[in-house]
C-alpha positions in Angstrom: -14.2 25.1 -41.7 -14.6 25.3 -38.3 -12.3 25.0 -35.2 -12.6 22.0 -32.7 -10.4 22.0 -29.8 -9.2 18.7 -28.5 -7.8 18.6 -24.5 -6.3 16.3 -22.8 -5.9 15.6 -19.1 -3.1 13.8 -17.4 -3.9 10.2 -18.1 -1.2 7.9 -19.6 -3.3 7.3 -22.8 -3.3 11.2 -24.0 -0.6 11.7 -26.1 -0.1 15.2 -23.9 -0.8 16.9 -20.3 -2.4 19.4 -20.8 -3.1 21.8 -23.2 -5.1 21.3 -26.3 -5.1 20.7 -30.3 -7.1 22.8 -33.0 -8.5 20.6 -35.5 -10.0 22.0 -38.6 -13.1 20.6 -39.7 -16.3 20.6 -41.5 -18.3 19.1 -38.4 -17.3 17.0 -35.5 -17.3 13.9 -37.0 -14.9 14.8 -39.3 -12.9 16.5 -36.4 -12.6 13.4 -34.5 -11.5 11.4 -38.2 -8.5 13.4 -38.6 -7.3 13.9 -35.1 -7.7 9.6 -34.7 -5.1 10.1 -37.8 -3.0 11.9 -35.9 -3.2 10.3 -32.4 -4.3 6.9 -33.4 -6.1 5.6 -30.2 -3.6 3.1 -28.4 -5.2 1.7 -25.2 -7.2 -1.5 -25.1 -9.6 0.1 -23.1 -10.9 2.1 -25.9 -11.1 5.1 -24.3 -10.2 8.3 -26.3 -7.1 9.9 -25.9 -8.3 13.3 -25.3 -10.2 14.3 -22.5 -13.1 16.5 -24.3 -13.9 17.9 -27.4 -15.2 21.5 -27.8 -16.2 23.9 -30.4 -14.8 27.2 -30.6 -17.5 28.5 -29.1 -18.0 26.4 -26.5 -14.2 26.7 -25.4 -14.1 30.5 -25.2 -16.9 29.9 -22.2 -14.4 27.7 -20.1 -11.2 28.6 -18.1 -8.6 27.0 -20.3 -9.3 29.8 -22.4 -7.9 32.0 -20.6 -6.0 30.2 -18.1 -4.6 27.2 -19.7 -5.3 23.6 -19.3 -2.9 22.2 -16.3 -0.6 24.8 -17.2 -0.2 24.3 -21.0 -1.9 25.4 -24.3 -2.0 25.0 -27.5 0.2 21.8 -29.0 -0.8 22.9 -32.8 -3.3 22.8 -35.4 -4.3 20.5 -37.8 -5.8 21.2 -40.8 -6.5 19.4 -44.3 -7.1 21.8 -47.3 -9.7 20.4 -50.1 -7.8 20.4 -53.4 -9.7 22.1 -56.7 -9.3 19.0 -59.2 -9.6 20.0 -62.9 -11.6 18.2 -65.4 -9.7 18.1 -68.6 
């Protein structure tokens, strides 16, 4: 699994200001999947109601890193474990 960081700016559609969610994913597809599960997208517009999505990577290059995205963090993480079924 691998970490994708969703942030969000001030707009009215984001369900924060500021700050970011850790979603837990396979790939960013699947990433954007379950965070739309979370925070359905509400506006008519069809915008998305996160500003930008990053890897893990790709956030430790930017600012919010280490600075915070207008002046919050992390809101939580989301993350779906895969169940083992058994065959009987």
């Amino acid at each position: 699994m691998r970490s994708y960081y969703f942030t969000f700016g001030c707009g009215t559609e984001h369900p924060f200001k500021g700050g970011w969610i850790i979603v837990k994913a396979k790939n960013k597809a699947n990433a954007k999947k379950t965070f739309s599960l979370y925070f359905p997208d509400k506006s008519e517009s069809g915008e998305n109601n996160y500003a930008m999505i990053y890897s893990e990577n790709e956030f430790k290059c930017t600012q919010m890193y280490e600075n915070g995205n207008h002046g919050k963090r992390c809101h939580g993480i989301i993350e779906f474990k895969q169940l083992k079924h058994k065959v009987v």
